[in-house]
mmCIF file of the N, C-alpha and C atoms, coordinates in Angstrom:
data_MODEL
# 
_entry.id   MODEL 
# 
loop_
_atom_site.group_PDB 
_atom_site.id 
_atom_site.type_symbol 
_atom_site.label_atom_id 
_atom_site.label_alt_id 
_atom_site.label_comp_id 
_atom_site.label_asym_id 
_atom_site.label_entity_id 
_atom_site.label_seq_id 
_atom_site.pdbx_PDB_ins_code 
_atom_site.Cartn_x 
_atom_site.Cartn_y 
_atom_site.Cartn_z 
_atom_site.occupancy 
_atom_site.B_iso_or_equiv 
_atom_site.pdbx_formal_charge 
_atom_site.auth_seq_id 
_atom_site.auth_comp_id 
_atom_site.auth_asym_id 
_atom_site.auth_atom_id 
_atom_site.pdbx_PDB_model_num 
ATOM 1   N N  . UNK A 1 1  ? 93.852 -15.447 110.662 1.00 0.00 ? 1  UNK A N  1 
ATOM 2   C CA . UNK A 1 1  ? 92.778 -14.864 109.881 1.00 0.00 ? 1  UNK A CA 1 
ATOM 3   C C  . UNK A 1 1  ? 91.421 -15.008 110.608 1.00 0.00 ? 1  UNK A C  1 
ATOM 4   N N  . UNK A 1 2  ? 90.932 -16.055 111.329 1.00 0.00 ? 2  UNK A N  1 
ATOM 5   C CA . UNK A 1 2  ? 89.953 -16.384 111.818 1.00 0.00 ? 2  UNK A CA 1 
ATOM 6   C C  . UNK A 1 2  ? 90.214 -15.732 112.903 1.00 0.00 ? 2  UNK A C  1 
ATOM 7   N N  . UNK A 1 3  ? 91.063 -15.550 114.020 1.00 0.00 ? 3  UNK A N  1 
ATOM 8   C CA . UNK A 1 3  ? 90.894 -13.859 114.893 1.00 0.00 ? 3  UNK A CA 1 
ATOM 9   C C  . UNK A 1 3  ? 90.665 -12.828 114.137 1.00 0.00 ? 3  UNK A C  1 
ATOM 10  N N  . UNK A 1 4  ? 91.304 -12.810 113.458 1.00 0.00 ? 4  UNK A N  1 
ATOM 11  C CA . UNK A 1 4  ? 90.915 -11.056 112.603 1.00 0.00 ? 4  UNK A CA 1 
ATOM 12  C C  . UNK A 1 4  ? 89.255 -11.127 112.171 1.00 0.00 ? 4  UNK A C  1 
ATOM 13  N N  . UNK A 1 5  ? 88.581 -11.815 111.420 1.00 0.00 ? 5  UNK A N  1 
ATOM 14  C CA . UNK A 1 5  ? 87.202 -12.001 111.669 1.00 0.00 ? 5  UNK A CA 1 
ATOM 15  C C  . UNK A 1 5  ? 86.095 -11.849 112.619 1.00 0.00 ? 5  UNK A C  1 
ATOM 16  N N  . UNK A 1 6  ? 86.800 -13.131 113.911 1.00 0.00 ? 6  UNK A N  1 
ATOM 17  C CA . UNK A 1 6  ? 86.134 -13.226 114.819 1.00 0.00 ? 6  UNK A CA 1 
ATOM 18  C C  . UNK A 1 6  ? 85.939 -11.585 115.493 1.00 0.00 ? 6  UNK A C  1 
ATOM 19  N N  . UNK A 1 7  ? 87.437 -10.906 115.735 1.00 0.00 ? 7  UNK A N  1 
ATOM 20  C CA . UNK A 1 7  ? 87.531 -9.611  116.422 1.00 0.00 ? 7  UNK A CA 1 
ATOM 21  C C  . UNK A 1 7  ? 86.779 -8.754  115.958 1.00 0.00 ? 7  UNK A C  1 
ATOM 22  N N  . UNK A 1 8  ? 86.665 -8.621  114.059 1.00 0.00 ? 8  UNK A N  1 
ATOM 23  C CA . UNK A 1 8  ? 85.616 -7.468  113.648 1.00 0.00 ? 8  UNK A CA 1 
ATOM 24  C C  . UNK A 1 8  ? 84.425 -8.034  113.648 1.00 0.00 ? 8  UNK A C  1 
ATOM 25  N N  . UNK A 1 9  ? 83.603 -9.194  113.936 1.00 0.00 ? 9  UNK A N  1 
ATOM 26  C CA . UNK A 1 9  ? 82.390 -9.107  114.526 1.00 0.00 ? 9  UNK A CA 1 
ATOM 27  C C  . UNK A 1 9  ? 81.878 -9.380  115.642 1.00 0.00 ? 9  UNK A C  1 
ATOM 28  N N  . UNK A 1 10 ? 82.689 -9.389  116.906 1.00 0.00 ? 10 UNK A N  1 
ATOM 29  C CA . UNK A 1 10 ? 82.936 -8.950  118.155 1.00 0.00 ? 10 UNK A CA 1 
ATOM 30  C C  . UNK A 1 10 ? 82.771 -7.211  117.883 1.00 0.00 ? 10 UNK A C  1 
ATOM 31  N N  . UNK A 1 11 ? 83.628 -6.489  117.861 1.00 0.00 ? 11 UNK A N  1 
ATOM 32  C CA . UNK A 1 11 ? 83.565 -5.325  117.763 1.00 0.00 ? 11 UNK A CA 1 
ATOM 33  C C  . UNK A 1 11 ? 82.083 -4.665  117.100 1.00 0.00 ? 11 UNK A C  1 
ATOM 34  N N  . UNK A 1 12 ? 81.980 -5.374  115.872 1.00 0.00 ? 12 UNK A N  1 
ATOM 35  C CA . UNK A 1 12 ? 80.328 -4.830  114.852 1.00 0.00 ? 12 UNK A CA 1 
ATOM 36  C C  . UNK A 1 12 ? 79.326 -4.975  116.058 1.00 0.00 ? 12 UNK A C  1 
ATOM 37  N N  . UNK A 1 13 ? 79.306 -5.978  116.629 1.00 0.00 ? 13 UNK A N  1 
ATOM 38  C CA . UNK A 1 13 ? 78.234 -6.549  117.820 1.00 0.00 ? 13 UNK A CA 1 
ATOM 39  C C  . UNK A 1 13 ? 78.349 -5.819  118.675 1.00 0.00 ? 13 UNK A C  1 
ATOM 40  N N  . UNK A 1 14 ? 79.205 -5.185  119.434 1.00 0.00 ? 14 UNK A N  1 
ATOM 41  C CA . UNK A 1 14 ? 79.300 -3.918  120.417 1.00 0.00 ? 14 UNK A CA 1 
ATOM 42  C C  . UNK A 1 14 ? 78.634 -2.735  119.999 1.00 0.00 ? 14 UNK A C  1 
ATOM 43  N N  . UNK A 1 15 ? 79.151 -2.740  118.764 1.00 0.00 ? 15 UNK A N  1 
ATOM 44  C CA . UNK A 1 15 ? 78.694 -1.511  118.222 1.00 0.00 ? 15 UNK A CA 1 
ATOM 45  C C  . UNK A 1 15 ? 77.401 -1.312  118.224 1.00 0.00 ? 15 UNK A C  1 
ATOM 46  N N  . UNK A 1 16 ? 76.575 -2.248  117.636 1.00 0.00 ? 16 UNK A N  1 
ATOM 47  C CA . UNK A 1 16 ? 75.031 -2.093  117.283 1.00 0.00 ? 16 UNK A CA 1 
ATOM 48  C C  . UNK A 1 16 ? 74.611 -2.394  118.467 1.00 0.00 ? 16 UNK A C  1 
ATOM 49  N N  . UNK A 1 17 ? 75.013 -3.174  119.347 1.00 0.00 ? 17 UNK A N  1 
ATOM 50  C CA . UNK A 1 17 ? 74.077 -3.201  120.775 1.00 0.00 ? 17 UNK A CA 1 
ATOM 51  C C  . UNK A 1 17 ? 74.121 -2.170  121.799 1.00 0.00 ? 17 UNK A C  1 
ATOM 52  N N  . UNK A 1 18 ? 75.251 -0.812  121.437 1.00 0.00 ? 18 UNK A N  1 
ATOM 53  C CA . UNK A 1 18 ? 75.260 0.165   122.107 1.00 0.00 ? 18 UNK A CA 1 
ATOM 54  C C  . UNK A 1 18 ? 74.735 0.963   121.830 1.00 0.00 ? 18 UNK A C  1 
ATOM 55  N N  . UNK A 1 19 ? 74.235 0.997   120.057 1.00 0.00 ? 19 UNK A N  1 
ATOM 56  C CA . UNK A 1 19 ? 73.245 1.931   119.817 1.00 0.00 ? 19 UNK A CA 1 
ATOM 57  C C  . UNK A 1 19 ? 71.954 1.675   119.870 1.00 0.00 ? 19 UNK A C  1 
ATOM 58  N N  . UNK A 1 20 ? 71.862 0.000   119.953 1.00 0.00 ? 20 UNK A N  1 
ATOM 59  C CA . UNK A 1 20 ? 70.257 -0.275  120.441 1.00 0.00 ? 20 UNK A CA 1 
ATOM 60  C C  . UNK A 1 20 ? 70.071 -0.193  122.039 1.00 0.00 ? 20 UNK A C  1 
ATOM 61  N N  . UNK A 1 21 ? 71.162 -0.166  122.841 1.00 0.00 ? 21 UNK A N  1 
ATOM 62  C CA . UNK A 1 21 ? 71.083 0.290   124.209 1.00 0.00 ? 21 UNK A CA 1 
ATOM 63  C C  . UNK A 1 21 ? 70.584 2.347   124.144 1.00 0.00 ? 21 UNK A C  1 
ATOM 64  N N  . UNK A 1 22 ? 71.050 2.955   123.058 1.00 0.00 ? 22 UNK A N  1 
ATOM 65  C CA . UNK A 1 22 ? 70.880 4.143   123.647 1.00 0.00 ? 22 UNK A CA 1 
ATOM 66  C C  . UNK A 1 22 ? 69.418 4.437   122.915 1.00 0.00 ? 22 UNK A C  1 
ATOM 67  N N  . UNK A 1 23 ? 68.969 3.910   122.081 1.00 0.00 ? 23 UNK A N  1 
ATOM 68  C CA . UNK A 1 23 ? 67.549 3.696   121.142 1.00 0.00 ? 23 UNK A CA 1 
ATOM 69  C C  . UNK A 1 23 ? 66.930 3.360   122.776 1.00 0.00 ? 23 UNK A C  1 
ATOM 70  N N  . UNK A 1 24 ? 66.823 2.365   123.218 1.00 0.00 ? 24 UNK A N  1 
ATOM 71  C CA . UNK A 1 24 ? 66.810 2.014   124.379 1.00 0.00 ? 24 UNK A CA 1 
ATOM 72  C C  . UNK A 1 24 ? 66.285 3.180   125.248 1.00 0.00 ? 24 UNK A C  1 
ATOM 73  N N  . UNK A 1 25 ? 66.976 3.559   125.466 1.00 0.00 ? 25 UNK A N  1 
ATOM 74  C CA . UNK A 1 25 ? 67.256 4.476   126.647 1.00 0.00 ? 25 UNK A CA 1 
ATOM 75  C C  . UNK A 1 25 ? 66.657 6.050   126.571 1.00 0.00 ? 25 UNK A C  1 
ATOM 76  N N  . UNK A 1 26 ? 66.616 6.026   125.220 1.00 0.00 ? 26 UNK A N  1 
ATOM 77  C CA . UNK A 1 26 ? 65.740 7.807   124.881 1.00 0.00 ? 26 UNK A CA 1 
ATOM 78  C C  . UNK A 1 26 ? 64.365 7.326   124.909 1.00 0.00 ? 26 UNK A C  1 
ATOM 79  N N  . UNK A 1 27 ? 63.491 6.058   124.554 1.00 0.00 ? 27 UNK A N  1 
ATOM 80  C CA . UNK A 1 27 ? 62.428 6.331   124.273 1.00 0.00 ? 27 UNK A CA 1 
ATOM 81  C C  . UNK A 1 27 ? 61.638 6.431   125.315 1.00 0.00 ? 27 UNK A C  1 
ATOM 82  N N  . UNK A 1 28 ? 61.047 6.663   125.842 1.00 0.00 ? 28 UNK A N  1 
ATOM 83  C CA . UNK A 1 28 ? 59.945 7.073   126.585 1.00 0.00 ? 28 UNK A CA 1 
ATOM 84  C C  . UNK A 1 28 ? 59.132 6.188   126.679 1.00 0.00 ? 28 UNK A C  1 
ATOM 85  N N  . UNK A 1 29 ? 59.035 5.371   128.302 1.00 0.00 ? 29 UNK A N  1 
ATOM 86  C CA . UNK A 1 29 ? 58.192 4.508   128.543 1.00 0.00 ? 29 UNK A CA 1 
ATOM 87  C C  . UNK A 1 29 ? 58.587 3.457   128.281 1.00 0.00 ? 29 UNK A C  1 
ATOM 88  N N  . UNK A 1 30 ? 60.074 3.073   127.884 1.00 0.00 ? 30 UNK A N  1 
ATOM 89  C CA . UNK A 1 30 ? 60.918 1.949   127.020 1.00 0.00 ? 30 UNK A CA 1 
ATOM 90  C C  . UNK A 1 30 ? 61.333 1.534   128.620 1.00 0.00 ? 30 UNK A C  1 
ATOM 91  N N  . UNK A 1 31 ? 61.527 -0.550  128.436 1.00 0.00 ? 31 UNK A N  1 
ATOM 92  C CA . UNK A 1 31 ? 61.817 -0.754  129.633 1.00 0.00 ? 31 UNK A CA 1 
ATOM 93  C C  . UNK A 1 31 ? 63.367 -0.783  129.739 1.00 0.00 ? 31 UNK A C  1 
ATOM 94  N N  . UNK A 1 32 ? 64.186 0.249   130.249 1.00 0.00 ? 32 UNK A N  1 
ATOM 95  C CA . UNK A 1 32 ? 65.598 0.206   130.363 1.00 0.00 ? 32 UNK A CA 1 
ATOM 96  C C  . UNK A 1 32 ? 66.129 -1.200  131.263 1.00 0.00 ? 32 UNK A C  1 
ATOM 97  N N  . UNK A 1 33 ? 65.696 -2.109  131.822 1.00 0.00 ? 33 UNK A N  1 
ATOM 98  C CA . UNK A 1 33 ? 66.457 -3.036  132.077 1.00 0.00 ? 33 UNK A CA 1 
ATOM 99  C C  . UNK A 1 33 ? 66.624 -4.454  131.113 1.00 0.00 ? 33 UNK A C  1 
ATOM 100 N N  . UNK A 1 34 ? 65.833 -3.599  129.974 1.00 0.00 ? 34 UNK A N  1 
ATOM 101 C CA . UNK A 1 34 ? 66.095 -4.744  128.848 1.00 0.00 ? 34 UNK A CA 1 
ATOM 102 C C  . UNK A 1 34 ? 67.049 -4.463  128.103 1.00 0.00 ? 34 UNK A C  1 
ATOM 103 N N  . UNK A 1 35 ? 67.971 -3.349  128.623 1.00 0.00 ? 35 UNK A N  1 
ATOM 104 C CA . UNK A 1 35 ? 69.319 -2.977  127.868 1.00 0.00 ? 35 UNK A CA 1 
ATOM 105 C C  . UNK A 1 35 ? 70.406 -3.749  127.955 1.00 0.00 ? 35 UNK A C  1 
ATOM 106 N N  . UNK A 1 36 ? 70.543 -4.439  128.916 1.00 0.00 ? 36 UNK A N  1 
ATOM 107 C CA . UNK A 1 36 ? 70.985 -5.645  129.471 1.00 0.00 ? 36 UNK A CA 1 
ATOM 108 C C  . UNK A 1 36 ? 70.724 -7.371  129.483 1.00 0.00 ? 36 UNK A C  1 
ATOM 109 N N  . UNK A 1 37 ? 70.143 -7.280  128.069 1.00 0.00 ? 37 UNK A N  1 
ATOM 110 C CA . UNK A 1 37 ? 69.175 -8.967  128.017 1.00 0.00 ? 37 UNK A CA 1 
ATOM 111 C C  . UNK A 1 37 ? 70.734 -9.987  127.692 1.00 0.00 ? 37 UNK A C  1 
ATOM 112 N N  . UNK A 1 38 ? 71.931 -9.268  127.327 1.00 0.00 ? 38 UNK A N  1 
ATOM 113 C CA . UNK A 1 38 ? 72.889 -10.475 127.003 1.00 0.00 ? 38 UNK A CA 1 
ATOM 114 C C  . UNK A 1 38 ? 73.356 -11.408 127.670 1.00 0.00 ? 38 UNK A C  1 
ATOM 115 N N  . UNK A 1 39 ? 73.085 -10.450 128.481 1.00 0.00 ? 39 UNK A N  1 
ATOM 116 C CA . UNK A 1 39 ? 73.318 -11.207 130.415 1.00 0.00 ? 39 UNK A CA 1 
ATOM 117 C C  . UNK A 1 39 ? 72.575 -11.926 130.962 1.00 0.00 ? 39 UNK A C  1 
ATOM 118 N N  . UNK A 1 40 ? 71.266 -12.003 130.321 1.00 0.00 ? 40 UNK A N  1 
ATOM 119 C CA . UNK A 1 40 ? 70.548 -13.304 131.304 1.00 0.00 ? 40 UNK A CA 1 
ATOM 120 C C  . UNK A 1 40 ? 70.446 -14.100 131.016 1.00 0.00 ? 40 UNK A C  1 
ATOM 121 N N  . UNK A 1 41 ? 70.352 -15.208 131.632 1.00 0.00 ? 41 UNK A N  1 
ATOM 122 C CA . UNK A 1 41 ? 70.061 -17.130 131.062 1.00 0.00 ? 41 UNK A CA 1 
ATOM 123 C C  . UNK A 1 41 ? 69.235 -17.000 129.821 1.00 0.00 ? 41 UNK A C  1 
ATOM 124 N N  . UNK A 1 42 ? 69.479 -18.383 129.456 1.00 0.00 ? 42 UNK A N  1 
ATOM 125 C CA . UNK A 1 42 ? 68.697 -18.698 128.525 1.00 0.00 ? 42 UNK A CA 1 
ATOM 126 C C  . UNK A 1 42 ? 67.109 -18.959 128.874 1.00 0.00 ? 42 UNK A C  1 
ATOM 127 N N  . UNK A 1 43 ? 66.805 -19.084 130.012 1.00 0.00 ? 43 UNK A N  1 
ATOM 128 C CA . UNK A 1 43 ? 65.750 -18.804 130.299 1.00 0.00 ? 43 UNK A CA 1 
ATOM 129 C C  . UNK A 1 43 ? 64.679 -17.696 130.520 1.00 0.00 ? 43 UNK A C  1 
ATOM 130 N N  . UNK A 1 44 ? 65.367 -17.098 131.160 1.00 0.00 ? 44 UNK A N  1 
ATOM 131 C CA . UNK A 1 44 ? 64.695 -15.586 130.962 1.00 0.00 ? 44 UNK A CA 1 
ATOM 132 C C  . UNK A 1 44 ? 65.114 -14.958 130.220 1.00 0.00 ? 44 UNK A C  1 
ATOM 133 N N  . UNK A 1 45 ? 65.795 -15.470 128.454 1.00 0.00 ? 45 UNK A N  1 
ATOM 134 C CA . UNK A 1 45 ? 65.665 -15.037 127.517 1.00 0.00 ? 45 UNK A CA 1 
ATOM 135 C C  . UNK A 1 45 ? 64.498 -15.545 127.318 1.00 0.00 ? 45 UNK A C  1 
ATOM 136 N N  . UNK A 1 46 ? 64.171 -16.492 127.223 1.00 0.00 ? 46 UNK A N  1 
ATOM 137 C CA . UNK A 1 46 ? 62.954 -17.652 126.584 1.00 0.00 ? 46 UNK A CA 1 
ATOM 138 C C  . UNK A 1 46 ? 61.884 -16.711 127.136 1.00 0.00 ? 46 UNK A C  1 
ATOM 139 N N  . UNK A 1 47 ? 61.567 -16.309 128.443 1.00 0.00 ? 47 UNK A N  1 
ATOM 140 C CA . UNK A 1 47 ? 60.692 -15.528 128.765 1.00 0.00 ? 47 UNK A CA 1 
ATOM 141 C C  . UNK A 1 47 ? 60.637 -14.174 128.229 1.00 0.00 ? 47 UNK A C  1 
ATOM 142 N N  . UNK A 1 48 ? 61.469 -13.548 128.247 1.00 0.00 ? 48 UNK A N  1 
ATOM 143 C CA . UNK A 1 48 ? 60.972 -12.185 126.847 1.00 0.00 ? 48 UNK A CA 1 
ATOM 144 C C  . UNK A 1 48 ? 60.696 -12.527 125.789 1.00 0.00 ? 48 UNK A C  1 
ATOM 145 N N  . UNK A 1 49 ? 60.864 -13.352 125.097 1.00 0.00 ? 49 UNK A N  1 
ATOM 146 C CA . UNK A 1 49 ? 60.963 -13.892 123.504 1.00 0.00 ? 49 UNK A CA 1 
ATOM 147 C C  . UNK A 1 49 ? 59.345 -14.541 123.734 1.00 0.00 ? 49 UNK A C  1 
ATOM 148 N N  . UNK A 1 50 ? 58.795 -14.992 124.721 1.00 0.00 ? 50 UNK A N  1 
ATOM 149 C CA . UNK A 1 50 ? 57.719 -15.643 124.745 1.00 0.00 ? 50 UNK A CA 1 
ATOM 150 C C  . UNK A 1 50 ? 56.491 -14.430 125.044 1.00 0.00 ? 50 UNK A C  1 
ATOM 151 N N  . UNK A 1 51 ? 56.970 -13.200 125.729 1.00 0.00 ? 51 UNK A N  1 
ATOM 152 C CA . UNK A 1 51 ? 56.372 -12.425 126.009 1.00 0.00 ? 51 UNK A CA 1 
ATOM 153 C C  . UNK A 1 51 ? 56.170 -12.005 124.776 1.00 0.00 ? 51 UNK A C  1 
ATOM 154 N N  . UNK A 1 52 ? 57.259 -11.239 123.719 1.00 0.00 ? 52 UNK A N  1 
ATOM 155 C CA . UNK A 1 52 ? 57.116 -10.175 122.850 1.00 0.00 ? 52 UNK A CA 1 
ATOM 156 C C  . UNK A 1 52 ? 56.170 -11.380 121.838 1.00 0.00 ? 52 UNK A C  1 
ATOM 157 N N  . UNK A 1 53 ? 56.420 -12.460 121.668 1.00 0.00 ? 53 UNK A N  1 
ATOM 158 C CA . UNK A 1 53 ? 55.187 -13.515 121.132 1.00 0.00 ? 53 UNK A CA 1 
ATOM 159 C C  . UNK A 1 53 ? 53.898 -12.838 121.105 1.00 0.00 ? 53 UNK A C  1 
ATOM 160 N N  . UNK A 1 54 ? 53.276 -12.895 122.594 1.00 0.00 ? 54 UNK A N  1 
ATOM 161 C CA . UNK A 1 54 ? 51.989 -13.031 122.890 1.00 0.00 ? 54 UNK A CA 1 
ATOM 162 C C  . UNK A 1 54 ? 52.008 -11.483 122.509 1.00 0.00 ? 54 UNK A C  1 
ATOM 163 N N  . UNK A 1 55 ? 52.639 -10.189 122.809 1.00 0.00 ? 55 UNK A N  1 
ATOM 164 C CA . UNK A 1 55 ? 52.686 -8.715  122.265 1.00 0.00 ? 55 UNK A CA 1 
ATOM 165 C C  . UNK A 1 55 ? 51.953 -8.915  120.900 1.00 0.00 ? 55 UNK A C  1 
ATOM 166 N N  . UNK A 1 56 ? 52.832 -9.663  120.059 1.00 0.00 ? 56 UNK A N  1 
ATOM 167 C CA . UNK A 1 56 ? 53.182 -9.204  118.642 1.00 0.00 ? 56 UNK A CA 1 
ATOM 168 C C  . UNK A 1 56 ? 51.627 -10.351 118.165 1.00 0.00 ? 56 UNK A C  1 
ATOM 169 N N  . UNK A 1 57 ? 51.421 -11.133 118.641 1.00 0.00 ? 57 UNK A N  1 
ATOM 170 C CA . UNK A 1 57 ? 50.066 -12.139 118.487 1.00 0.00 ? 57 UNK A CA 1 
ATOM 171 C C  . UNK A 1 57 ? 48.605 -10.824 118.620 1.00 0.00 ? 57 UNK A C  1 
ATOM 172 N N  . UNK A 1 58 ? 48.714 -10.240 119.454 1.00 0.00 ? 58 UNK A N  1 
ATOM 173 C CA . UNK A 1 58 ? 47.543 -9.413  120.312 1.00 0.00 ? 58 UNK A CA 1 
ATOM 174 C C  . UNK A 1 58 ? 47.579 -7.864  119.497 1.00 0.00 ? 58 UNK A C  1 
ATOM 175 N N  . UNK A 1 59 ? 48.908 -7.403  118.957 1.00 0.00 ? 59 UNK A N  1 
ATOM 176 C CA . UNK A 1 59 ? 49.065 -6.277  117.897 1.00 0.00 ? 59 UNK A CA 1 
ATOM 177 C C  . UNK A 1 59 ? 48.641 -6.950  116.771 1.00 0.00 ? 59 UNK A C  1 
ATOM 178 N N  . UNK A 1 60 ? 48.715 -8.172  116.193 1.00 0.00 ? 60 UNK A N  1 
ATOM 179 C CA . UNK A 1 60 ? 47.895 -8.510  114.818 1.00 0.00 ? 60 UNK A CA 1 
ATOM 180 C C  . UNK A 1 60 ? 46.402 -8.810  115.138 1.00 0.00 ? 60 UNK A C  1 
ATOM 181 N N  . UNK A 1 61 ? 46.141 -9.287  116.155 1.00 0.00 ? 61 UNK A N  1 
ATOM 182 C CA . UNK A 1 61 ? 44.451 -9.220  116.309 1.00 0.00 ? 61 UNK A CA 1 
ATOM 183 C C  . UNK A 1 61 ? 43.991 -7.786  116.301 1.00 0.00 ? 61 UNK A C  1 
ATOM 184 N N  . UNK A 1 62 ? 44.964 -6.883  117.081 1.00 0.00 ? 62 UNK A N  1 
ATOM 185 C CA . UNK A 1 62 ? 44.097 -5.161  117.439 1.00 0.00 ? 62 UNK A CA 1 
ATOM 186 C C  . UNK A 1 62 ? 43.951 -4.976  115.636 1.00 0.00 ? 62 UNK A C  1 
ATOM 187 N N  . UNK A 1 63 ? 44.925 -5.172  115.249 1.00 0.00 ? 63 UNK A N  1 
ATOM 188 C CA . UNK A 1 63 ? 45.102 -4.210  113.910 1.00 0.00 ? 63 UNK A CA 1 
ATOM 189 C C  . UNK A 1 63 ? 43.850 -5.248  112.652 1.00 0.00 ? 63 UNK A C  1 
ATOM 190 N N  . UNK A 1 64 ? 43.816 -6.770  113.162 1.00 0.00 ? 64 UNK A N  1 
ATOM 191 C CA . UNK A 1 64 ? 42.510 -7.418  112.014 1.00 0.00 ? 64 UNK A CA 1 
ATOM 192 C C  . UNK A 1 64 ? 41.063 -6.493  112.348 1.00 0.00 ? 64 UNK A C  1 
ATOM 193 N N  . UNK A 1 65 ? 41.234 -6.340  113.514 1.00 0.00 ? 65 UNK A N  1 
ATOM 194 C CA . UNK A 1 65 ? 39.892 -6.254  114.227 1.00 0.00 ? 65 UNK A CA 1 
ATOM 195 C C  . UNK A 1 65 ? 39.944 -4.311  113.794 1.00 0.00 ? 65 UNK A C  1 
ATOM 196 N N  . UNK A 1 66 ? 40.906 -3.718  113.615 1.00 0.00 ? 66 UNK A N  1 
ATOM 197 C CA . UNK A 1 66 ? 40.614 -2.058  113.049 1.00 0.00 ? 66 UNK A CA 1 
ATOM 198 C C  . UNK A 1 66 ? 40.415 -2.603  111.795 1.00 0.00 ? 66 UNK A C  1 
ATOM 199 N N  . UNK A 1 67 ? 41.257 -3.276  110.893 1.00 0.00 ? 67 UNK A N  1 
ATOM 200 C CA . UNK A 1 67 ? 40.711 -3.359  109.307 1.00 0.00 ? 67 UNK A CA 1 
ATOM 201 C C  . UNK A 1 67 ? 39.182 -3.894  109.080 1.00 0.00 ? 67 UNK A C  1 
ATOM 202 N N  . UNK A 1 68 ? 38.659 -4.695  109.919 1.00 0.00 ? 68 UNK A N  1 
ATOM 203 C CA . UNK A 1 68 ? 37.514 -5.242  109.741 1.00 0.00 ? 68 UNK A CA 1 
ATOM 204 C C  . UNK A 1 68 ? 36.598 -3.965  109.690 1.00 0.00 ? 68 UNK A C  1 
ATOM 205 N N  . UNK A 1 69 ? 36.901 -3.422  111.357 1.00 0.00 ? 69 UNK A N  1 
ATOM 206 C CA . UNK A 1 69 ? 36.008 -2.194  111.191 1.00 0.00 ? 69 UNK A CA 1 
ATOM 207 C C  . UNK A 1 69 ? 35.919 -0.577  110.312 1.00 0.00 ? 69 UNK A C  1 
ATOM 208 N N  . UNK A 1 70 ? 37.216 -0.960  109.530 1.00 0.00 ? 70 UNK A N  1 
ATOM 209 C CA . UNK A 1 70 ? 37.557 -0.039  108.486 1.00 0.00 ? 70 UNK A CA 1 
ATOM 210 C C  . UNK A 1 70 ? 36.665 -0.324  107.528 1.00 0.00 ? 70 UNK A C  1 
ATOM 211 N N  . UNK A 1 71 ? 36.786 -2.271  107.218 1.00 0.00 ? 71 UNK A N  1 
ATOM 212 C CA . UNK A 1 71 ? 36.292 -2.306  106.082 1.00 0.00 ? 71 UNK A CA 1 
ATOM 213 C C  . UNK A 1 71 ? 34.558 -2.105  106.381 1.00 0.00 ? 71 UNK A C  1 
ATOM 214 N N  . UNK A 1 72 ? 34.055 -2.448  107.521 1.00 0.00 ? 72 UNK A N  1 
ATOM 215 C CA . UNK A 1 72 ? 32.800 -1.842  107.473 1.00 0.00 ? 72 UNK A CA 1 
ATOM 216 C C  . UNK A 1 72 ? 32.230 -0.791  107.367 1.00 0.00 ? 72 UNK A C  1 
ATOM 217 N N  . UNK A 1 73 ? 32.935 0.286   107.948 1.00 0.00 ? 73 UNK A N  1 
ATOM 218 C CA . UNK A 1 73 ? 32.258 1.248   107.762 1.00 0.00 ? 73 UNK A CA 1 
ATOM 219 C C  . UNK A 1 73 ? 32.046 2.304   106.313 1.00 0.00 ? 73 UNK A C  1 
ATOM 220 N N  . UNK A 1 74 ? 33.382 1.902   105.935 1.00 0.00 ? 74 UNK A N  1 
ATOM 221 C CA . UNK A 1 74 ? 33.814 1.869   104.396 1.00 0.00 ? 74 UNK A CA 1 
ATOM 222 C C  . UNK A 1 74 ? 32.084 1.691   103.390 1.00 0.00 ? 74 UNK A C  1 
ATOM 223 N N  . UNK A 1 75 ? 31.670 0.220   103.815 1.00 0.00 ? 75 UNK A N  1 
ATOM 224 C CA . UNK A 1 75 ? 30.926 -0.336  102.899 1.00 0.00 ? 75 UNK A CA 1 
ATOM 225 C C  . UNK A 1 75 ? 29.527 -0.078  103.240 1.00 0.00 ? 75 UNK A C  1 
ATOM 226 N N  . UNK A 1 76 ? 29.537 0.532   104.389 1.00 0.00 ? 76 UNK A N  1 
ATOM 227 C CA . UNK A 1 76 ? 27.707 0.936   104.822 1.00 0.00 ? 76 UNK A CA 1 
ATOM 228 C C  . UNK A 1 76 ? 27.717 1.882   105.504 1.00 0.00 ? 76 UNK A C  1 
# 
């Protein structure tokens, strides 16, 4: 029973990482050698995961810093 499990989420996991490989792969300007992250150490996992960090840190400052200036201009 615990193969039969293990195998259908082995298989589910193929599945969705081939369609986030081809999500991947259509978008434009998308880095295609990150279609391949299962494969690298745990370290230069740690290094994308630390990257998309500082991304996702620097997209909530852009977006405080548009509401601020939303809310100003809004009010004067």
């Amino acid at each position: 029973m615990v193969f039969l499990i293990q195998n259908t989420q082995n298989r589910d996991s193929k599945a969705i990482q081939l369609k986030l490989d081809e999500i991947i792969r259509s978008l434009s300007g998308a880095r295609n050698h990150l279609m391949d992250l299962e494969r690298l150490s745990d370290e230069d996992l740690q290094k994308f995961q630390d990257e998309f960090e500082r991304l996702r840190k620097r997209s909530e400052a852009t977006a405080e810093t548009v509401r601020k200036a939303d809310r100003k201009a809004r009010s004067g």
